[in-house]
C-alpha positions as CSV (number, residue, x, y, z in Angstrom):
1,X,0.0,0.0,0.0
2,X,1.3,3.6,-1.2
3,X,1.5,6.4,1.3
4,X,-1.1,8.0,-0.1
5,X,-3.6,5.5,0.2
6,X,-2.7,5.0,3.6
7,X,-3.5,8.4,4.5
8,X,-6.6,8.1,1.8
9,X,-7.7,5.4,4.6
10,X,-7.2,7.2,7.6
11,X,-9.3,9.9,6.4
12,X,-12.2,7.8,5.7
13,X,-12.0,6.1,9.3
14,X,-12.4,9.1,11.0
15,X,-15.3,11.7,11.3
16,X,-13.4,14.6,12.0
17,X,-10.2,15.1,10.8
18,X,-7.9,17.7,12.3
19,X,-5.2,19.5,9.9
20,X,-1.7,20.8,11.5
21,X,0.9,23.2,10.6
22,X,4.5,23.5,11.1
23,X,5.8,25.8,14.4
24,X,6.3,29.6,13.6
25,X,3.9,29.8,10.1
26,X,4.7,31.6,7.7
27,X,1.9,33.2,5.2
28,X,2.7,29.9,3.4
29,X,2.0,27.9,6.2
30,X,-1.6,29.4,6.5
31,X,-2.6,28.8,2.8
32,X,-1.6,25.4,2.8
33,X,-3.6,24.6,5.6
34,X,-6.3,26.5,4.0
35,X,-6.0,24.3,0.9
36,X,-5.6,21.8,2.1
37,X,-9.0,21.8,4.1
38,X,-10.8,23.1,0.5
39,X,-9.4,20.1,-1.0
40,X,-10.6,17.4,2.0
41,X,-13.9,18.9,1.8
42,X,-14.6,18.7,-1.9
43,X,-13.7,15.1,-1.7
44,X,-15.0,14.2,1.6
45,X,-17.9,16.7,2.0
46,X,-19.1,13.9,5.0
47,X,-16.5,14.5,7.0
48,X,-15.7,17.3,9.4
49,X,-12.1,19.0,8.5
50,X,-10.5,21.3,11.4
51,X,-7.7,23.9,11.4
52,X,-4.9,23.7,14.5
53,X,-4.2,27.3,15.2
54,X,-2.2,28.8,17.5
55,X,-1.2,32.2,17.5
56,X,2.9,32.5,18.2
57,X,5.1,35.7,18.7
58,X,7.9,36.7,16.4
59,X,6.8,34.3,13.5
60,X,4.7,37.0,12.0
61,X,4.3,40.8,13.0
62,X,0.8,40.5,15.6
63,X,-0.7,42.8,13.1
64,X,-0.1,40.6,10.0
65,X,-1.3,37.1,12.4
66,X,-4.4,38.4,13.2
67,X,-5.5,39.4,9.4
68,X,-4.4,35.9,9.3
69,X,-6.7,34.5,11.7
70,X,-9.3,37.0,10.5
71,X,-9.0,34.8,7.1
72,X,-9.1,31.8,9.6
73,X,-12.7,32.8,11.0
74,X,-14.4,31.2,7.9
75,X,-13.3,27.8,9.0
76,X,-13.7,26.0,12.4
77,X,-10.4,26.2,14.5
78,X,-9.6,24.5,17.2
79,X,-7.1,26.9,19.8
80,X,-5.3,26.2,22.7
């Protein structure tokens, strides 16, 4: 079995699938987690896809993380 349809199963064994991002994101880091969830969903539209945000200091200026997480509103997080 391929990687990818390892991960193909694990997504369809689970209900809710939770979506990670490296430490200390970069604008990058945000879209492809975006993506990423767009993608799931289209796919999967069953399933429940959810964003692991948590804010950090001295990745990103505050200002520029919380247009960022303003982006972020539009999908459910989950924050710690």
């Amino acid at each position: 079995m391929t990687i990818q349809e390892e991960i193909l199963e694990q997504i369809k064994r689970y209900d809710t699938i939770i979506i990670h991002r490296h430490q200390r994101p970069d604008p990058d880091a945000f879209g492809s987690q975006l993506g990423l969830k767009a993608l799931l969903q289209a796919s999967f539209p069953e399933k429940r896809f959810t964003l692991w945000v948590r804010p950090c200091q001295g990745c990103l200026g505050l200002a520029n993380q919380r247009h960022l997480w303003m982006l972020c509103l539009m999908v459910p997080i989950i924050r710690r």
